[in-house]
N, CA and C atoms as an extended XYZ file, in Angstrom:
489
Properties=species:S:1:pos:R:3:atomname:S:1:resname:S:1:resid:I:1 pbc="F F F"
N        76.447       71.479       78.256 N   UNK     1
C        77.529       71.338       77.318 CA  UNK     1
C        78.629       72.347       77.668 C   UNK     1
N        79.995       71.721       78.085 N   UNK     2
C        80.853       72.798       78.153 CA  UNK     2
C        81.177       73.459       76.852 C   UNK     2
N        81.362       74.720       77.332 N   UNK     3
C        81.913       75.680       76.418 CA  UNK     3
C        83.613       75.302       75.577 C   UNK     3
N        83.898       75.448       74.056 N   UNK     4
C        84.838       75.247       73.787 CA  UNK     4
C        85.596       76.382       74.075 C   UNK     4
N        87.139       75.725       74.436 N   UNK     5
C        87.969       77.114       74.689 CA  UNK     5
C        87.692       78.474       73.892 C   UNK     5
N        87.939       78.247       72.731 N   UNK     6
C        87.636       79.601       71.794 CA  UNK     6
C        86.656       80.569       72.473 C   UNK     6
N        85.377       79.830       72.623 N   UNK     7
C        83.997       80.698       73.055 CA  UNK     7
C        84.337       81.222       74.950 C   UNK     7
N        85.541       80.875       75.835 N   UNK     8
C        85.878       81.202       76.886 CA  UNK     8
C        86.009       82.732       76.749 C   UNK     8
N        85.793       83.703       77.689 N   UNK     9
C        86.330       84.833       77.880 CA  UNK     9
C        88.125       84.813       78.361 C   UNK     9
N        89.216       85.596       78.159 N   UNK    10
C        90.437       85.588       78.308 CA  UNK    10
C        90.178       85.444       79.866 C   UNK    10
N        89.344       86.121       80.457 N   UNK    11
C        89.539       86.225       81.917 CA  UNK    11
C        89.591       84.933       82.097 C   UNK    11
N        88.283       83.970       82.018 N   UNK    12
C        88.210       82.458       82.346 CA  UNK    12
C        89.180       81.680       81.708 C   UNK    12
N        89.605       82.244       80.631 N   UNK    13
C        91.012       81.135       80.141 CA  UNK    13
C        91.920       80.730       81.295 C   UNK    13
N        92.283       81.831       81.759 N   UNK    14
C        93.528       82.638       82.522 CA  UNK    14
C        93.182       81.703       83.513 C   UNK    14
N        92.126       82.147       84.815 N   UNK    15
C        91.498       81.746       85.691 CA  UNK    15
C        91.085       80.355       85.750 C   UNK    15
N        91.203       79.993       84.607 N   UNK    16
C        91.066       77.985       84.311 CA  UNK    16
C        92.679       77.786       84.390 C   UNK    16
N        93.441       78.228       83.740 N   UNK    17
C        95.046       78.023       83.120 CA  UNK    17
C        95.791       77.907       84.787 C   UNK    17
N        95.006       78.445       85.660 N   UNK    18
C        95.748       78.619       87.094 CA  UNK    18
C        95.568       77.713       87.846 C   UNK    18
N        96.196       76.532       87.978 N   UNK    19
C        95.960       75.801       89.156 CA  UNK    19
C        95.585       75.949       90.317 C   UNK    19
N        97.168       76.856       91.244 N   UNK    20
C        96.965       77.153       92.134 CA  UNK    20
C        98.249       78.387       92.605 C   UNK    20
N        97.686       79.547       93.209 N   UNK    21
C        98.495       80.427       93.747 CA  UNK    21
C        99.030       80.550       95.274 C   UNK    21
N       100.130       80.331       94.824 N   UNK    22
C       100.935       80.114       96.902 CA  UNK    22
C       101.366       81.723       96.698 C   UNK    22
N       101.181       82.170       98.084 N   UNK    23
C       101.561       83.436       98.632 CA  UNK    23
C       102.499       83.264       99.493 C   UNK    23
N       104.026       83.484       99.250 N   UNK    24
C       105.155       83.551       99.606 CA  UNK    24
C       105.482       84.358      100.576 C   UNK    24
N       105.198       84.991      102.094 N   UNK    25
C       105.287       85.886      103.020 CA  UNK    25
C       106.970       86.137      103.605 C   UNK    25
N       107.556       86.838      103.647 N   UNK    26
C       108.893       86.825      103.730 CA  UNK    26
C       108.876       86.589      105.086 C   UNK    26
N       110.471       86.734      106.067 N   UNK    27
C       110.294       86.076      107.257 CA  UNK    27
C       110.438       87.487      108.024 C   UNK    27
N       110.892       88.543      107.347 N   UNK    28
C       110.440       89.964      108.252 CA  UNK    28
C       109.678       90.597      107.434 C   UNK    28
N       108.987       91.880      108.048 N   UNK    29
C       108.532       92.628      107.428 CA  UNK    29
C       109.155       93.492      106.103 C   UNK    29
N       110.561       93.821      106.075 N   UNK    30
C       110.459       94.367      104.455 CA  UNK    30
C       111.349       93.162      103.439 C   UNK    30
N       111.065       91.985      104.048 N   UNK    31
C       111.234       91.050      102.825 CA  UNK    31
C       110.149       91.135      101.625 C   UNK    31
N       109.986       91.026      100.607 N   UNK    32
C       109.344       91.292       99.543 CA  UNK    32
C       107.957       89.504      100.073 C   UNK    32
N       106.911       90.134       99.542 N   UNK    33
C       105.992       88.941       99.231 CA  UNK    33
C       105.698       88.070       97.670 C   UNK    33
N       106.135       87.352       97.436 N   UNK    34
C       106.205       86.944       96.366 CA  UNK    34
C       104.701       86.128       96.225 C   UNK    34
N       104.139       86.014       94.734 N   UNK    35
C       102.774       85.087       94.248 CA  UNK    35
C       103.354       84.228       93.293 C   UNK    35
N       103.030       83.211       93.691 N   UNK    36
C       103.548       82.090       92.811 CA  UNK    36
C       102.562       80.907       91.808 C   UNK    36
N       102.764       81.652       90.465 N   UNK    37
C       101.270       80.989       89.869 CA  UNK    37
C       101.754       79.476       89.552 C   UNK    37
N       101.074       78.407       90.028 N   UNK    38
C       100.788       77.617       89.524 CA  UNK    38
C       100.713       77.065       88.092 C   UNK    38
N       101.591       76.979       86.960 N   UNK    39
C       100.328       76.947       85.572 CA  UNK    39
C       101.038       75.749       84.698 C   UNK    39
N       100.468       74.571       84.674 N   UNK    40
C       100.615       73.637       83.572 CA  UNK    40
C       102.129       73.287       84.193 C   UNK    40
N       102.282       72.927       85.182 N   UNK    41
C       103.489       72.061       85.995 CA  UNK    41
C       104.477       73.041       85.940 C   UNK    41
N       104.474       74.539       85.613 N   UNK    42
C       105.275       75.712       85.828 CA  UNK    42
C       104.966       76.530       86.728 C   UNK    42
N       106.068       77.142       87.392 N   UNK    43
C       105.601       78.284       88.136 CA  UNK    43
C       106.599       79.835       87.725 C   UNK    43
N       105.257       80.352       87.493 N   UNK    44
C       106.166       81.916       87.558 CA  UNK    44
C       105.544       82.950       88.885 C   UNK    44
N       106.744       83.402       89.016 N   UNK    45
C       106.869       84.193       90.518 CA  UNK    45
C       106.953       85.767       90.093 C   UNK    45
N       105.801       86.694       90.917 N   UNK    46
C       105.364       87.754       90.809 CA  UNK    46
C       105.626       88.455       92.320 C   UNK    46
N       106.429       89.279       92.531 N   UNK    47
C       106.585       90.388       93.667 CA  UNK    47
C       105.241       91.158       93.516 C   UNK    47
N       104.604       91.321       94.721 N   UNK    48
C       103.449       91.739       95.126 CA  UNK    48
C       103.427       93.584       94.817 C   UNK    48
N       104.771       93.619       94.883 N   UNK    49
C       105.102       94.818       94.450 CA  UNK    49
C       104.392       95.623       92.961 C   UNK    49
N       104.944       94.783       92.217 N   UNK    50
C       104.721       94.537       90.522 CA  UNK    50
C       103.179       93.902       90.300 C   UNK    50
N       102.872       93.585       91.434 N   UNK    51
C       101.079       92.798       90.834 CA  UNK    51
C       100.064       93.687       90.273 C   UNK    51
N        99.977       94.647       90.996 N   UNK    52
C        99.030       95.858       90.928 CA  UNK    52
C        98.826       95.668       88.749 C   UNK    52
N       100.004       95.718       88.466 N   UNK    53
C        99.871       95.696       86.784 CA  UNK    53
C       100.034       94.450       86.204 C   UNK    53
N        99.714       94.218       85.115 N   UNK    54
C        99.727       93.322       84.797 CA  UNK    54
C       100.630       92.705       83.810 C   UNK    54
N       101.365       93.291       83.877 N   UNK    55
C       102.630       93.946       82.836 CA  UNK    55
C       103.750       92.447       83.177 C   UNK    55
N       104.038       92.424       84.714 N   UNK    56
C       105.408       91.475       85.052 CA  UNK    56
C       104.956       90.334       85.706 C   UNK    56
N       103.537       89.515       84.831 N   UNK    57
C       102.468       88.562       84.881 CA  UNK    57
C       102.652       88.051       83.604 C   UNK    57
N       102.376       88.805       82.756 N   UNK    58
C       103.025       88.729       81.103 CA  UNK    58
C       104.187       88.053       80.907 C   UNK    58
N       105.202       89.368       81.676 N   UNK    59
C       106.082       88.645       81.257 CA  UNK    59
C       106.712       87.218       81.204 C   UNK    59
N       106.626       87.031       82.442 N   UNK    60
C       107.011       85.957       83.212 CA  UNK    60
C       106.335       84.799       82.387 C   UNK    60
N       104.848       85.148       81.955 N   UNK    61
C       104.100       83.989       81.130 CA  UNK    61
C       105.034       83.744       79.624 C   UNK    61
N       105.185       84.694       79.481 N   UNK    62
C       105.618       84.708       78.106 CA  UNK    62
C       107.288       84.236       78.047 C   UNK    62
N       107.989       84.734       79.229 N   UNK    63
C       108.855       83.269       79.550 CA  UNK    63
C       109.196       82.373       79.683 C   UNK    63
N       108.108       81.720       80.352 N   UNK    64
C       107.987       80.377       80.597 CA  UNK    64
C       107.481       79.315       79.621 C   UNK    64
N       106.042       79.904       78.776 N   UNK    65
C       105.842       79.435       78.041 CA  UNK    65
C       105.771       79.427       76.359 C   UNK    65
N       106.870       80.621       76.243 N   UNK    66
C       106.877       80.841       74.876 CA  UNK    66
C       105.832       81.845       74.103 C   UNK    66
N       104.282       82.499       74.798 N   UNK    67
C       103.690       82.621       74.249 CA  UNK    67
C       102.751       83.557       75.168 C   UNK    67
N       102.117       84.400       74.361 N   UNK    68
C       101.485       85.382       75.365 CA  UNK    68
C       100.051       84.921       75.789 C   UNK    68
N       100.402       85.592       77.309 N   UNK    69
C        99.285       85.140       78.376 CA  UNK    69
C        97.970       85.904       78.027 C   UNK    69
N        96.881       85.393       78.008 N   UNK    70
C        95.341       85.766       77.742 CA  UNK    70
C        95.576       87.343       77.896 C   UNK    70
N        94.624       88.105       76.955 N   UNK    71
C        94.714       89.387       76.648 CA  UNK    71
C        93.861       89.803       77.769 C   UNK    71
N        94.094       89.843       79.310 N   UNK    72
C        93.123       90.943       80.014 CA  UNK    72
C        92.971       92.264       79.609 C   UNK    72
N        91.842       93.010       80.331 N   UNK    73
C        91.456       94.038       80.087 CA  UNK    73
C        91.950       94.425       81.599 C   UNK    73
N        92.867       95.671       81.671 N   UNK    74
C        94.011       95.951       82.971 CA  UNK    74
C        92.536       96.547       84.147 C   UNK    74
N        91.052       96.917       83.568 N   UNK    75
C        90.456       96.413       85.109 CA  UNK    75
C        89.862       95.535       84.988 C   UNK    75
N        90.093       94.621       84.692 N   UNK    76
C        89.927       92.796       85.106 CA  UNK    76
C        90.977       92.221       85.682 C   UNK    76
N        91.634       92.800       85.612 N   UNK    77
C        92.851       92.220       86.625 CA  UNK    77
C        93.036       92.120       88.212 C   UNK    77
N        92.585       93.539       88.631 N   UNK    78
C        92.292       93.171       90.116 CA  UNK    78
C        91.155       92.197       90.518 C   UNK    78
N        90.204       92.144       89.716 N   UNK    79
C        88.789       90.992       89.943 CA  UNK    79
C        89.615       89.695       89.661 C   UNK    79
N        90.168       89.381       89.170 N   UNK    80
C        91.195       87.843       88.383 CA  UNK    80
C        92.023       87.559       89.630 C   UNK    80
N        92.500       88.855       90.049 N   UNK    81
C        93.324       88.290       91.508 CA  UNK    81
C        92.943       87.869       92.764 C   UNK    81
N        91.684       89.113       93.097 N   UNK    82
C        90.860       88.519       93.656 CA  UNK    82
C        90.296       87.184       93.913 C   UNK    82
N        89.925       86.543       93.021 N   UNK    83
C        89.067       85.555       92.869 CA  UNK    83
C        90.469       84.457       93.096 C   UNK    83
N        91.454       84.627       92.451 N   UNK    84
C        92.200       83.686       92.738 CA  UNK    84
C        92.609       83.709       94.299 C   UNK    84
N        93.069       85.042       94.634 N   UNK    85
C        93.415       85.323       96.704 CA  UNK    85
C        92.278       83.897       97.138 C   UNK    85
N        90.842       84.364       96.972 N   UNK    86
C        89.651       83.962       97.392 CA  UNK    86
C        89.550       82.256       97.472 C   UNK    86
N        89.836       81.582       95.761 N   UNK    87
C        89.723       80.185       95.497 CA  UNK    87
C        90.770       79.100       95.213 C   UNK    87
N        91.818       80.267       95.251 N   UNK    88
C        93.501       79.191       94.804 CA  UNK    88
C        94.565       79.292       95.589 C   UNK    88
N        94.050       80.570       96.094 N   UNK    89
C        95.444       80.578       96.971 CA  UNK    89
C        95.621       79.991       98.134 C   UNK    89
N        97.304       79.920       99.014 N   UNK    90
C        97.322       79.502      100.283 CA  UNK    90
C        99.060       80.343      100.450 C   UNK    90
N        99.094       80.710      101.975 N   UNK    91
C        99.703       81.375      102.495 CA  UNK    91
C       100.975       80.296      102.749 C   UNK    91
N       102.048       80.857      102.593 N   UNK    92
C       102.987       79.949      103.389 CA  UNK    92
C       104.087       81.146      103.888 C   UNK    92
N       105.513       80.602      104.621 N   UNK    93
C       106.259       81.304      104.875 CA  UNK    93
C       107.225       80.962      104.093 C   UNK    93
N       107.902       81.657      103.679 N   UNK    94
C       109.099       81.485      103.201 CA  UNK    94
C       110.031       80.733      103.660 C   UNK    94
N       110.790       79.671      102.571 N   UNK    95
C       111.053       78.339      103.526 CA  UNK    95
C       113.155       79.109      103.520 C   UNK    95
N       113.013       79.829      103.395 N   UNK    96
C       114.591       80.324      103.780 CA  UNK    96
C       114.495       81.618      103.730 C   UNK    96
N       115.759       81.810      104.854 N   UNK    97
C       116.236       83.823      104.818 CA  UNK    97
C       116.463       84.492      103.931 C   UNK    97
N       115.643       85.375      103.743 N   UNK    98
C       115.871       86.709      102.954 CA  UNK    98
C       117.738       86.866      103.146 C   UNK    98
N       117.927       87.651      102.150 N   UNK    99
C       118.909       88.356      102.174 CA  UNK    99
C       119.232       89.358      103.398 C   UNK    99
N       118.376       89.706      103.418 N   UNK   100
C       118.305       90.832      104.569 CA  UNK   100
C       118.672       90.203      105.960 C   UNK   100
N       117.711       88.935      106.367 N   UNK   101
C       118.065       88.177      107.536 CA  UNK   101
C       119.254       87.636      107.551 C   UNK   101
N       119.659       87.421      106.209 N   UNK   102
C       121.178       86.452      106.334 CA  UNK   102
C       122.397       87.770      106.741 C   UNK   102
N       121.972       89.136      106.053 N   UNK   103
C       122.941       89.933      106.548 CA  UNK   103
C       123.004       90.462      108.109 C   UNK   103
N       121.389       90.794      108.770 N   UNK   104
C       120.933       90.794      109.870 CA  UNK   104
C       122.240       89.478      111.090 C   UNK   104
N       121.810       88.646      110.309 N   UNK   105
C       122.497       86.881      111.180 CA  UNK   105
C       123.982       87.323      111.278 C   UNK   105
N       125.035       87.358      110.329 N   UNK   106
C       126.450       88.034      110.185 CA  UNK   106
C       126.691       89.084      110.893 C   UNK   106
N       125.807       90.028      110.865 N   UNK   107
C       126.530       91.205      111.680 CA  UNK   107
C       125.865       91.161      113.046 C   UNK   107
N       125.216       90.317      113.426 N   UNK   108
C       124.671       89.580      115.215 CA  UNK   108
C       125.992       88.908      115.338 C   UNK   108
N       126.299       87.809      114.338 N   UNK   109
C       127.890       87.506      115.229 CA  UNK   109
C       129.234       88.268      115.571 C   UNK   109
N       128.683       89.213      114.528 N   UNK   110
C       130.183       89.699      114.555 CA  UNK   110
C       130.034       90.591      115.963 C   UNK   110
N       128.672       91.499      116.474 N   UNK   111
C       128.789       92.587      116.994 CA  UNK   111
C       128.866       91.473      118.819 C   UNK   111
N       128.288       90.119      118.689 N   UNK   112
C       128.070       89.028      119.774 CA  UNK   112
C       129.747       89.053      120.290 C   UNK   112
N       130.691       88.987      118.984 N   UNK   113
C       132.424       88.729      119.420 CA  UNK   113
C       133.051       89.758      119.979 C   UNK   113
N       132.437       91.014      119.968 N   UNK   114
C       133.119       92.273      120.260 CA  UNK   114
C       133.619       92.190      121.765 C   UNK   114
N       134.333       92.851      122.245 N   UNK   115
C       134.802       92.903      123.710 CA  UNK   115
C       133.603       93.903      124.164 C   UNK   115
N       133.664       93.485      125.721 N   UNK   116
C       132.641       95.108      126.326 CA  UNK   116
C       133.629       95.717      127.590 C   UNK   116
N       133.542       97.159      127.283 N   UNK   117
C       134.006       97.746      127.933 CA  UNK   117
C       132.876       99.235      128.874 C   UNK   117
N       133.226       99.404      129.641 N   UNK   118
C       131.826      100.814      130.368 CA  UNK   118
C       132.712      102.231      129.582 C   UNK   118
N       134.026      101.801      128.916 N   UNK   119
C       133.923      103.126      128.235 CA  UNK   119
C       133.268      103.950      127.125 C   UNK   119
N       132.786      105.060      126.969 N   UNK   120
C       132.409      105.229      125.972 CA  UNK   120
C       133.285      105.390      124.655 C   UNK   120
N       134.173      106.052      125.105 N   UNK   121
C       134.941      106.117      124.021 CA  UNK   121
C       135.546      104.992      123.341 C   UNK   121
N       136.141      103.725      123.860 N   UNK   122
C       136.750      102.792      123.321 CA  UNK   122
C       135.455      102.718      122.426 C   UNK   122
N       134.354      102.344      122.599 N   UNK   123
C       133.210      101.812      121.646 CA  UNK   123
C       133.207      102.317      120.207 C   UNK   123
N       133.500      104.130      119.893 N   UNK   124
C       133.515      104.695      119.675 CA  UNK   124
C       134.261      103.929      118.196 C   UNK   124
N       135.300      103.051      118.352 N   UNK   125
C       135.865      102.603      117.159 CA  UNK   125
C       135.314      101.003      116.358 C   UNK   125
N       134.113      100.990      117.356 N   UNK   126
C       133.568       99.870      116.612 CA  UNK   126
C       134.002       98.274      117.098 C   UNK   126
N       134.720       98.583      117.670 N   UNK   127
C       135.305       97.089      118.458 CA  UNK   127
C       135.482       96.854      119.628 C   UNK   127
N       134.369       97.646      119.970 N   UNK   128
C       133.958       97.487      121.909 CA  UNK   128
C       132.526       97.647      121.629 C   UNK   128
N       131.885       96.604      122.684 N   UNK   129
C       130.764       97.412      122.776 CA  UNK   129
C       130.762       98.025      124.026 C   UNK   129
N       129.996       99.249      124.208 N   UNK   130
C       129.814       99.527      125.535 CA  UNK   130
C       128.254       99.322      126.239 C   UNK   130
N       129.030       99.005      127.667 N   UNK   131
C       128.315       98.876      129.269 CA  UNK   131
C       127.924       99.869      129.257 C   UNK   131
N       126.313       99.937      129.914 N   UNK   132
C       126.000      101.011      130.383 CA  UNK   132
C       124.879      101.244      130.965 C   UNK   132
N       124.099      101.536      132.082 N   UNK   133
C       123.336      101.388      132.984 CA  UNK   133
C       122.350      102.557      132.463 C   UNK   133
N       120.572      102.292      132.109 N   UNK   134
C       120.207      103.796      131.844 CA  UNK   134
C       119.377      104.083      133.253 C   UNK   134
N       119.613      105.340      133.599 N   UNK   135
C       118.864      105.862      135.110 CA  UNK   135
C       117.433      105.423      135.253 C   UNK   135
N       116.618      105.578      133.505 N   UNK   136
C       114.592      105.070      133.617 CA  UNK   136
C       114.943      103.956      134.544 C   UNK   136
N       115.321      102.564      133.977 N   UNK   137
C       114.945      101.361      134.829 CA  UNK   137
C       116.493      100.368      135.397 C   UNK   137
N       117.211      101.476      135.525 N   UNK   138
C       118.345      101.000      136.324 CA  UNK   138
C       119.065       99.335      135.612 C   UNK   138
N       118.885       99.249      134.542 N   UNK   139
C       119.020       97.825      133.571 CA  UNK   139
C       119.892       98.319      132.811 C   UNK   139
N       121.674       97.032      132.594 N   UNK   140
C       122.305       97.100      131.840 CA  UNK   140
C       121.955       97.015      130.720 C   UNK   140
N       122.949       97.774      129.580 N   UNK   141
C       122.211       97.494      128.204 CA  UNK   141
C       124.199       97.767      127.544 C   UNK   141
N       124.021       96.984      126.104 N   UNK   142
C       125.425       97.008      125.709 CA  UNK   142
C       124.447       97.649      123.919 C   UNK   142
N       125.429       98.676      123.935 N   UNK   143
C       125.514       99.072      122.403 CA  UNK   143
C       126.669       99.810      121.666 C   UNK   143
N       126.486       99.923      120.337 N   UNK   144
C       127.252      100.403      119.684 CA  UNK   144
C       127.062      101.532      119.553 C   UNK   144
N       127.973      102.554      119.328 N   UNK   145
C       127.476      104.086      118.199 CA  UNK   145
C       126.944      103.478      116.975 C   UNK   145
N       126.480      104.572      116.599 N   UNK   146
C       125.230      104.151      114.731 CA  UNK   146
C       127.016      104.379      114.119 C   UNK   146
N       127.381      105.411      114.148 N   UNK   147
C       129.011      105.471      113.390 CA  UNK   147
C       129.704      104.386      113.278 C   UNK   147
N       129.829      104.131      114.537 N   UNK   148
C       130.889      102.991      114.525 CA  UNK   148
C       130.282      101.508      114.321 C   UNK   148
N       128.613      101.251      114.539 N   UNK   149
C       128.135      100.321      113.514 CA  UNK   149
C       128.623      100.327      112.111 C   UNK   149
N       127.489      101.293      111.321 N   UNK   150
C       127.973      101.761      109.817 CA  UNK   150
C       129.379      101.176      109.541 C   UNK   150
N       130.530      101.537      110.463 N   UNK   151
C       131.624      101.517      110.115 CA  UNK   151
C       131.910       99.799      110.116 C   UNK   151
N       131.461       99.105      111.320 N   UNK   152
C       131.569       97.748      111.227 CA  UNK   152
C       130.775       97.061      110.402 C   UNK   152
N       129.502       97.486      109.900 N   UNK   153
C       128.854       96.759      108.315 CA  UNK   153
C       129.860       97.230      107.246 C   UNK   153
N       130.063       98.016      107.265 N   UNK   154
C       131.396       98.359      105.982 CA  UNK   154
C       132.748       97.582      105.841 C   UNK   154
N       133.277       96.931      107.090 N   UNK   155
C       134.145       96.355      106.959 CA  UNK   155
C       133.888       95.014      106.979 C   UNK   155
N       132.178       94.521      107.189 N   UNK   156
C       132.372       93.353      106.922 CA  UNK   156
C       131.896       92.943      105.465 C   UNK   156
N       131.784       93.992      104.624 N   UNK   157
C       131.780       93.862      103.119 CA  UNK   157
C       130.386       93.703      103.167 C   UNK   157
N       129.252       94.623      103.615 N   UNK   158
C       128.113       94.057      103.391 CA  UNK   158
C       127.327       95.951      103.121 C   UNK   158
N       126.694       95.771      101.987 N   UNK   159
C       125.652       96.942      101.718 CA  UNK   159
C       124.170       97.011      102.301 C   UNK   159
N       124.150       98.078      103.411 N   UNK   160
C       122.745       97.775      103.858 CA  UNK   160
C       122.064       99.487      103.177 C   UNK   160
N       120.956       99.356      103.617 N   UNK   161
C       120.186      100.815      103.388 CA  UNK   161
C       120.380      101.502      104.635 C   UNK   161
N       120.453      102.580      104.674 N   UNK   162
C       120.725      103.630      106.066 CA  UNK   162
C       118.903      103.056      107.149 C   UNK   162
N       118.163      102.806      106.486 N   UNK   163
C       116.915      102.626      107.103 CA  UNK   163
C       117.276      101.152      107.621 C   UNK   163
């Protein structure tokens, strides 16, 4: 005889309530990983970041559906995820560029249009790149100064992190 909901533990509510969890992998490494629960033809999306608690799981439930998500006990939560990693989930890639790649993509064309020159100094203002041969393996290589990068992400209106 199945059990009526009432007599369920919150954990198994939860863990029944979940269809299925897709794991969202970004397309570089510090794109964020997103978990995407499955629940009752909704999905709410959790940064892997924020999973550890159970706090912006809530919320998101309580967004979507008006009403608060099964009362875990916060160490039942890593066992709940677990089991879901284990029986619901599936990996995919992220079906478009991060932010990051789309800014990455823009400043590849812009630095691709630059003129090249073997001076160093012209480079120096960001709108050359320079030629330049290194003595280890005798192989051309074209770059910018980090300055006069910086300076060309700044003018193309784009905020990156110094990292």
């Amino acid at each position: 005889m199945p059990l009526e909901p009432e007599e369920l533990s919150p954990e198994q509510k939860l863990y029944d309530m979940i269809n299925k969890v897709v794991i969202v992998k970004g397309i570089i490494p510090s794109d964020p990983t997103i978990w995407e629960f499955h629940i009752q033809g909704q999905i709410l999306k959790v940064d892997t970041e924020n999973l550890e608690n159970m706090s912006p799981f809530r919320k998101q439930f309580l967004k979507v559906f008006d009403r608060p998500a099964p009362k875990i006990k916060l160490s039942r939560w890593p066992s709940i995820l677990d089991a879901l990693a284990q029986e619901k989930a599936e990996s995919i890639q992220a079906p478009e560029e991060s932010k990051n790649v789309f800014i990455a993509r823009q400043i590849f064309e812009i630095v691709c249009s630059l003129e090249i020159s073997d001076d160093a100094e012209d480079a120096e203002s960001g709108r050359i790149l320079y030629k330049h041969v290194l003595k280890e393996d005798n192989k051309p290589y074209l770059s910018v100064p980090s300055k006069a990068f910086l300076e060309l992400v700044d003018r193309a209106g784009f905020k990156i992190p110094p990292n």
